[in-house]
C-alpha positions in Angstrom: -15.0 12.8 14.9 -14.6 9.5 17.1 -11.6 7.3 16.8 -9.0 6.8 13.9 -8.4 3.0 12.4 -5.8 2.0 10.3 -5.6 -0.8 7.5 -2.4 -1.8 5.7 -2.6 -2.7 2.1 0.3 -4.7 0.6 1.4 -2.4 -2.5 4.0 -3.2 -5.3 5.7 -0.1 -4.0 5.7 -1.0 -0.2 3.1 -1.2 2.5 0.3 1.6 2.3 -1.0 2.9 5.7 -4.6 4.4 5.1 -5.8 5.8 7.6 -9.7 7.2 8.6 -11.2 8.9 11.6 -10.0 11.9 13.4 -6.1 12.3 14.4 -5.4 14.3 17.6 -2.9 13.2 20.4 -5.6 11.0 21.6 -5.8 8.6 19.2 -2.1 9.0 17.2 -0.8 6.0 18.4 -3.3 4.0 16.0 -0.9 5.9 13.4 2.3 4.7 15.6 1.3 1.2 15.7 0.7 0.9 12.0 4.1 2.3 10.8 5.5 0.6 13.3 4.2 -2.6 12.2 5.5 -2.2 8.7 8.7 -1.3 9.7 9.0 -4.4 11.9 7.7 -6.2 9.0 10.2 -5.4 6.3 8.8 -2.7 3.9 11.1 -1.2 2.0 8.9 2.0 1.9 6.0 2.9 3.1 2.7 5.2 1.8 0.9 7.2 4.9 -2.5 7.6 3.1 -4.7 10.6 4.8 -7.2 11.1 2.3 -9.9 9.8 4.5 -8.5 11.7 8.0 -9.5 15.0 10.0 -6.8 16.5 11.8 -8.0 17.5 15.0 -4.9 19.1 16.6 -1.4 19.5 15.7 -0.3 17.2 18.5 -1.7 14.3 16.9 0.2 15.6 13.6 4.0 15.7 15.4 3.5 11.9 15.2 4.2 12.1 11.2 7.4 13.6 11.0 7.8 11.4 14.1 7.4 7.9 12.4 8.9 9.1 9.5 12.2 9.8 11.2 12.1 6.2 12.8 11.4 4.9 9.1 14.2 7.3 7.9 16.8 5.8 10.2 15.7 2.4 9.6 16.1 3.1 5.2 12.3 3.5 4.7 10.9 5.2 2.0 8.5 7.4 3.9 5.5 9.3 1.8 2.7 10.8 3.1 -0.7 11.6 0.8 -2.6 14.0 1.5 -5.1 14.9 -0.9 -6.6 18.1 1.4 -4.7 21.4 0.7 -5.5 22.0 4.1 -3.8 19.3 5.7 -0.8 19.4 3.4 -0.8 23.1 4.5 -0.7 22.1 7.7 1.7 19.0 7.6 4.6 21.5 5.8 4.5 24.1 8.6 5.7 20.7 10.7 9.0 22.0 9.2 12.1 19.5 9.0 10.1 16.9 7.9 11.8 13.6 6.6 9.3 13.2 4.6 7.9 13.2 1.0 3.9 14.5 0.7 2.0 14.1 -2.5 -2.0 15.1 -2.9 -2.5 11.9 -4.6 -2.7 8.0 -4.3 -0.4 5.1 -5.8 -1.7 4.0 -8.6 -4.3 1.0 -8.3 -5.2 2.2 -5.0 
């Protein structure tokens, strides 16, 4: 898979970060710049959505519990969906995650 993009979607319950395209090292700090943006922008929490990603290494996956530890310090609400078993297999073997993961969306999304 090529690159990974990222559009934020204002939400009633905070910004939601979906991302699509492939995650590896390479191309994590698409996924840096977006939660950073949010948290420079106020949200109160924010919604990693990966239904539409492939995770190409686990290097490119350390930047979740990553961003979500710089959201944690900051007060952030940090959830990340993940509607692939797979992934969410993979994202809980991250271990000390501040995090929450869910396998589905907010609602109206």
């Amino acid at each position: 898979m090529d690159g990974l993009t990222s559009t934020v979607v204002d939400h009633p319950i905070g910004a939601v970060i979906r991302l699509s395209g492939g995650l590896r090292a390479g191309t994590a700090r698409v996924l840096r710049e977006a939660v950073e943006g949010a948290l420079d922008g106020g949200s109160t929490a924010i919604v990693l959505d990966l239904t539409d990603v492939v995770a190409e290494d686990d290097l490119g996956l350390w930047v979740i519990p990553a961003v979500a530890g710089d959201a944690h310090a900051r007060g952030v609400a940090f959830t990340v969906c993940a509607p692939k078993r797979g992934l969410r297999i993979r994202l809980r073997r991250l271990g000390g995650r501040p995090f929450d993961l869910t396998d589905s969306r907010p609602a109206g999304l």
